[in-house]
PASENU-755929 format. One line per field, with one value per residue (C-alpha): x negated, y, z negated. Coordinates in steps of 0.001 Angstrom, whole numbers, plus 500000, padded with zeros to 6 digits. Example, Ala and Ser with C-alpha at 12.3 -4.5 7.8 and 13.67 -1.06 7.14 Angstrom:
X	487700|486330;
Y	495500|498940;
Z	492200|492860;
//
This chain:
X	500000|497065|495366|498971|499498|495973|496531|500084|498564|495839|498169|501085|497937|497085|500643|500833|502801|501990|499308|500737|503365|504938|505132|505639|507858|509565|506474|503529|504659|502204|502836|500053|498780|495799|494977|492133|490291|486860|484795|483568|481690|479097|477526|479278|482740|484520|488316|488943|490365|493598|494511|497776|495934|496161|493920|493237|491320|490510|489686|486174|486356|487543|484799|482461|483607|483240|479850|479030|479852|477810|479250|477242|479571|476941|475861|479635|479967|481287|482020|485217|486503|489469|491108|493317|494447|497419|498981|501426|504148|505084|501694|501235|503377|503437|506226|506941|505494|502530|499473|497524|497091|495416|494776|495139|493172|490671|489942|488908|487160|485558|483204|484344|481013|479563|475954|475384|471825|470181|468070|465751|464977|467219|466245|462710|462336|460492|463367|466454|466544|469982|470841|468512|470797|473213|474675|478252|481185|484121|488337|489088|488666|492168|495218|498892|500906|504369|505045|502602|499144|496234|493786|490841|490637|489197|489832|490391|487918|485601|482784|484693|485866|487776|487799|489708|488241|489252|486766|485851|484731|484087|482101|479074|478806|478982|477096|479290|477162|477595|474679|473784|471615|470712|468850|472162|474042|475579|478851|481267|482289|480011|479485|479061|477634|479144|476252|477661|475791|477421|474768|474619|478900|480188|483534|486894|490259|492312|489659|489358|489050|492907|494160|491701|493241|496779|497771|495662|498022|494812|492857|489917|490532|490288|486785|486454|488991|488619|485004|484445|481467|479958|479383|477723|473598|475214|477483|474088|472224|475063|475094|471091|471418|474125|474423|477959|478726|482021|482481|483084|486639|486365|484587|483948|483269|481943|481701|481576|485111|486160|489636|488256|485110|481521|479374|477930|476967|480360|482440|484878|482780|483334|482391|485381|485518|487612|488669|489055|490883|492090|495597|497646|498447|494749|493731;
Y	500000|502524|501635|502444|505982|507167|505661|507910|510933|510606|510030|512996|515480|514381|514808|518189|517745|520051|519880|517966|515557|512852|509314|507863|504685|502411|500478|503203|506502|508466|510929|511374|514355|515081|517706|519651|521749|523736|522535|525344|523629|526170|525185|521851|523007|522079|522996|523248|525893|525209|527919|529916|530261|527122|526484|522501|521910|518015|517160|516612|513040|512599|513858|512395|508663|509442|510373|507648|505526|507682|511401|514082|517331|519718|518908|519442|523256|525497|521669|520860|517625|515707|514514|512535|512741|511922|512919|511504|513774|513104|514358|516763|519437|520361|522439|521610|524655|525393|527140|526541|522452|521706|518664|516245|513128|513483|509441|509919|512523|512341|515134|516267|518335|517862|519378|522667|523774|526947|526056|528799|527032|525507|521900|522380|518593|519370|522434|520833|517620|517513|518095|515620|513137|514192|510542|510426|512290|513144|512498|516047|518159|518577|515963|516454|513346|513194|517265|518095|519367|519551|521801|523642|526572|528860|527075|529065|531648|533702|531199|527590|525560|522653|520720|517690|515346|512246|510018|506337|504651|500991|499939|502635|505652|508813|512187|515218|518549|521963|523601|527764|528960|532527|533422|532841|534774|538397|538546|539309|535737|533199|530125|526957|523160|520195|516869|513878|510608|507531|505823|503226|502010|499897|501158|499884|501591|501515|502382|506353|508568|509784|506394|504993|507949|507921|504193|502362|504233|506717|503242|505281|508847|511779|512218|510315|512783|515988|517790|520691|523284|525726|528957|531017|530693|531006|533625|535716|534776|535999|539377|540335|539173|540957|544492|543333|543812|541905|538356|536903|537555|534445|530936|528644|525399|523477|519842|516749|515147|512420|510714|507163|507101|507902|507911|511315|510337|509087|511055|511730|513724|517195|520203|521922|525208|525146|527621|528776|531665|532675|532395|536078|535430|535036|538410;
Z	500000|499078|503023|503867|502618|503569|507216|507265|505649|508923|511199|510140|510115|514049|514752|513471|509903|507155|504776|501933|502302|499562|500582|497596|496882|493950|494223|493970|492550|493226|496364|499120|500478|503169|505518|508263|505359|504610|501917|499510|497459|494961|491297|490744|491386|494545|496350|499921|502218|504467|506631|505623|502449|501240|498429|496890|494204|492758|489819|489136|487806|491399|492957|490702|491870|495665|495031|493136|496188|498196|499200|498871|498514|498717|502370|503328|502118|504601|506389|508518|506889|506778|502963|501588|498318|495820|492603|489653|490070|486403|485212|488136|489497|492599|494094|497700|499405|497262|498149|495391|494741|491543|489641|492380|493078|496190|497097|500976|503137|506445|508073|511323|511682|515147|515844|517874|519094|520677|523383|524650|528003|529939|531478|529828|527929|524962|523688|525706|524576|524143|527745|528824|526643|528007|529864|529828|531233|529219|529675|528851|526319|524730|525280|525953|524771|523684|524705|521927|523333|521170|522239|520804|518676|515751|512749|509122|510263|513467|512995|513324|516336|516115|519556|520238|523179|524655|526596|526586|523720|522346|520292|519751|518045|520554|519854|521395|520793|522196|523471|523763|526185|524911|527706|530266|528083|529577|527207|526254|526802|524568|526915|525354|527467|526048|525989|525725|524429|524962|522919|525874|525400|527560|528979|528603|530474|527358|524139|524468|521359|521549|521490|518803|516650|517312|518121|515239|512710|511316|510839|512488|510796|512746|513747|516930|518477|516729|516355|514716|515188|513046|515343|512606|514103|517616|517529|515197|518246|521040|518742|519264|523356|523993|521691|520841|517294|517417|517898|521114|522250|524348|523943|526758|526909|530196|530254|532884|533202|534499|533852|535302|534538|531843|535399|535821|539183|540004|542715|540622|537488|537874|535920|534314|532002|528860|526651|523003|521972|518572|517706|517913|514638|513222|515836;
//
């Protein structure tokens, strides 16, 4: 029943239900909450940042047993993660549309942190490694299924991209990365390469990202489809290139696609643009 409620809690967040939800039953009582969140994580104490303000803070004791089995909650501050965590709603109260969650208990949380490097010569080996590993195409970055479409976009604040990508996967670990080329870089749009290591997968027509996420009920969390990237040491970068004082209005994201296909060489891989642009609500 507990694999149960954290599998639901992963799978409502991917299909766009609120924060906090209660799924609790004759059988377990507590009630099961999760959610896309930043860690903030200073001096031993720990919450996490929703956007709309929410605020969730667990209880130490909490913390204190996921890093006995490993975690290291320092690395994560100022991290894109995904929790799950639950509370006895006779010892804990929690009114439905709260914005400040305290006291709960945090038993699961998964990074969604994806790498991004400045590379001060393009195609130059021993600075642009990443593009050299750069082996596979991509399905698309963003999915519509269902007449929901997920695509990418400024999470809780200027600095954060969340970016949700579908492509082939089986049974490897992939590395997705965005890449800056400062020297490329006229603004006011920030421009942004997507490399892509398979990690030498095999492919298979019916194991992509989306459908390891959405049609294993959250078995695999969210990480294989959604990656997140911290912007902060780019957009610095974009700032002294360019003059611009402000963040850029605009982020752009080019990367090989291919709906049939990881070939880069195949007829079929093209280069396509994306884009990320804040929310009018969050301008």
């Amino acid at each position: 029943m507990k694999q149960f409620k954290f599998l639901m809690v992963a799978f409502s967040l991917l299909m766009g239900v609120s924060l906090t939800s209660c799924l609790n039953s004759e059988s377990d009582p507590n009630s099961y909450g999760g959610g896309m969140v930043k860690v903030q994580s200073y001096m031993g104490y720990t919450s996490f940042k929703g956007e709309g303000g929410i605020t969730i803070t667990p209880t130490p004791a909490s913390i204190s047993v996921l890093e006995a089995n490993g975690l290291k909650i320092s690395e994560l501050s100022d991290k894109v993660v995904n929790i799950a965590y639950r509370w006895d709603p006779t010892q804990v109260d929690i009114p439905k549309d709260s914005k400040d969650i305290k006291g709960v208990e945090l038993y699961s949380i998964e990074s969604l942190d994806n790498p991004v490097e400045i590379v001060e010569e393009k195609g130059v080996s021993a600075n642009d490694s990443l593009a050299h590993s750069n082996n596979a195409a991509i399905i698309s970055v963003g999915y519509d299924a269902s007449g929901m479409k997920y695509e990418p976009q400024f999470f809780y604040d200027d600095y954060t991209i969340v970016v949700p990508m579908n492509y082939y996967i089986n049974n490897k670990k992939h590395f997705l990365s965005l890449m800056y080329y400062p020297n490329e870089d006229n603004g006011p749009e920030l421009t942004l390469y997507l490399a892509h290591n398979s990690n030498k997968d095999s492919e298979s027509a019916n194991s992509t990202s989306w459908n390891l996420t959405a049609n294993t009920g959250g078995y695999y969390g969210l990480g294989l489809f959604y990656k997140a990237y911290d912007l902060r040491s780019v957009i610095s970068r974009y700032k002294r290139e360019t003059g611009f004082f402000e963040n850029p209005p605009v982020v752009k994201i080019v990367a090989n696609v291919n709906q049939y296909s990881m070939k880069l060489d195949d007829s079929q891989t093209e280069e396509k643009t994306y884009t990320v642009t804040k929310k009018e609500a969050d301008k």
